[in-house]
N, C-alpha and C positions, 0 to 999 in steps of 0.2 A: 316319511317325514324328513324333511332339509331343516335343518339348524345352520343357522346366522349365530360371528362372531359376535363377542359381547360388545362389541366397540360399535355398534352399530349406532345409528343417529338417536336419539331422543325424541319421544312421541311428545303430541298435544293432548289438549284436549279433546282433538277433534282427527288425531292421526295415530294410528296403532304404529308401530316401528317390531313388528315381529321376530322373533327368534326361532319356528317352527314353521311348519308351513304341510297341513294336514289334505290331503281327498279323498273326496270319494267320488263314484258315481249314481245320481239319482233318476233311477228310470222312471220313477212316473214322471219325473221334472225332462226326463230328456237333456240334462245337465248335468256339470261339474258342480260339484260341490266343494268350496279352496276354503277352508279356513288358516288364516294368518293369526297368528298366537302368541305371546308373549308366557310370564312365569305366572300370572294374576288374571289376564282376561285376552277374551280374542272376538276377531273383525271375522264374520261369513259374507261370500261372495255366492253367485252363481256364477258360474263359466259358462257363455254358449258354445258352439260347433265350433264358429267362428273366430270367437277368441283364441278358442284349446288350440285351433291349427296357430293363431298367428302368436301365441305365448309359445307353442313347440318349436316354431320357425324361427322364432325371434332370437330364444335360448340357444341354439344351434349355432345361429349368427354369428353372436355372440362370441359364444365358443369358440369358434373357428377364426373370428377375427383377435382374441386375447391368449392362443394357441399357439407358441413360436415349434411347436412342432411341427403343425397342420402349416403355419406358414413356409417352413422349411423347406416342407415336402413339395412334390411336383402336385398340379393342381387336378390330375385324374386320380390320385392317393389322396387327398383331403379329405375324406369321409368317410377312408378306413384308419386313418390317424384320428380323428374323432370318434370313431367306434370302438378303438382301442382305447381311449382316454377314457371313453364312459363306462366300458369293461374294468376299468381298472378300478373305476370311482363305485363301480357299481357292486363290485367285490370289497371293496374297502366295506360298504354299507354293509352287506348281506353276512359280514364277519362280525360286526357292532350293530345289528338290526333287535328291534323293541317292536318290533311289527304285533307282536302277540299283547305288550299291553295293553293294558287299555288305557284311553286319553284321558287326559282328567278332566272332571266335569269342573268347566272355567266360567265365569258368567260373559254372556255377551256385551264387548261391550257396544255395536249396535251391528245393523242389519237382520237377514242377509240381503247384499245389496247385489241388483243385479251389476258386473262389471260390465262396465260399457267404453273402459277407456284402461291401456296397462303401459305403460314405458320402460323402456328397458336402457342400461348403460354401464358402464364399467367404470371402477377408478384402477387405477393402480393394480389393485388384489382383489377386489371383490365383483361380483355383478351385485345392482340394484335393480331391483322390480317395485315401481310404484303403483299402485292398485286403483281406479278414480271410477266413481259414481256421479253424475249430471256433474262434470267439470272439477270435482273435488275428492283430491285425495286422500284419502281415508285410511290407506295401509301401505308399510314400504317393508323390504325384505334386503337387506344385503348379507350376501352369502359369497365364499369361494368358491371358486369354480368347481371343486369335488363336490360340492354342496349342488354348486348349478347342473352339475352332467347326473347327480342325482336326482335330482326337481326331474327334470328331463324324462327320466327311467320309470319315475311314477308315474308322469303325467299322458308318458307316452299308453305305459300301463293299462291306465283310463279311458283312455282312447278308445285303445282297443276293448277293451271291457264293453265302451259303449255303441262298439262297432261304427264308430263314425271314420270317415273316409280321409285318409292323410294327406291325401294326393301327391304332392312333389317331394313328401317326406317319407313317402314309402321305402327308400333305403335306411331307415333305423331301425328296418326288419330285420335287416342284414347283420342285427348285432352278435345273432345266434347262430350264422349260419357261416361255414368255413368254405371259403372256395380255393381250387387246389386249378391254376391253371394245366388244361390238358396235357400240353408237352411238357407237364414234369412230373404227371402221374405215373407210378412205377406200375411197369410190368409184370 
């Protein structure tokens, strides 16, 4: 679960403006399951394959382009500067994690809608994820980026839960795994 500041935008009638952002994975659907939530009610999504990859990608992006570290860094280092940022955010979470609660039963307030359309963008501090159904969007999320390299950690999560294939994103495997270059391995 990612939490968005309170300063977030102002929903419609017709627009959730979430503060949560819940998954799972549903195998007989062969989908994500996104619910975006607020304190009162919440917006359900399907995620396809396709999305999950280009919502994982897209966060990454993201990341890496709102990261004055990763940009710092020499450009063959940018994705273990990112790996350590999500390590860090991801620790952050696992020290504050509610994983065992249970959600609270919120009434829908509509869907679930397949997504067929997500955008992604930064301001200043936050990323924004807009969420849109046949042209309309129907749920936003603005979060900081601890929040986004968390989104990220779930979602990757799910992924994998549903064995679906990451392709070019197969290094966010590499979160877990320590590589010690040869020539400085002790004898």
């Amino acid at each position: 679960m990612a939490e968005a500041p309170e300063a977030a935008l102002t929903g419609t009638p017709d627009l959730m403006v979430g503060r949560f952002v819940d998954l799972g994975f549903v195998e007989s659907e062969d989908r994500i399951f996104l619910s975006v939530r607020d304190d009162a009610q919440r917006v359900d999504f399907w995620l396809t394959r396709r999305l999950a990859r280009r919502l994982l990608a897209g966060l990454m992006e993201l990341l890496g382009q709102t990261s004055h570290s990763a940009s710092d860094a020499a450009a063959r280092n940018r994705q273990e500067v990112l790996l350590f940022e999500q390590a860090e955010a991801l620790s952050r979470r696992n020290a504050t994690a509610a994983d065992n609660i249970p959600l609270p039963s919120l009434p829908r307030k509509s869907g679930p809608y397949l997504l067929d359309r997500l955008d992604l963008h930064a301001d200043s501090q936050h990323l924004i994820m807009m969420l849109f159904n046949q042209e309309k969007e129907k749920a936003r999320l603005r979060c900081s980026r601890e929040h986004g390299f968390q989104l990220v950690g779930l979602l990757y999560d799910k992924i994998c839960e549903a064995e679906w294939d990451i392709g070019e994103l197969a290094w966010l495997n590499r979160r877990s795994t320590m590589d010690i270059p040869r020539d400085r391995l002790l004898s």
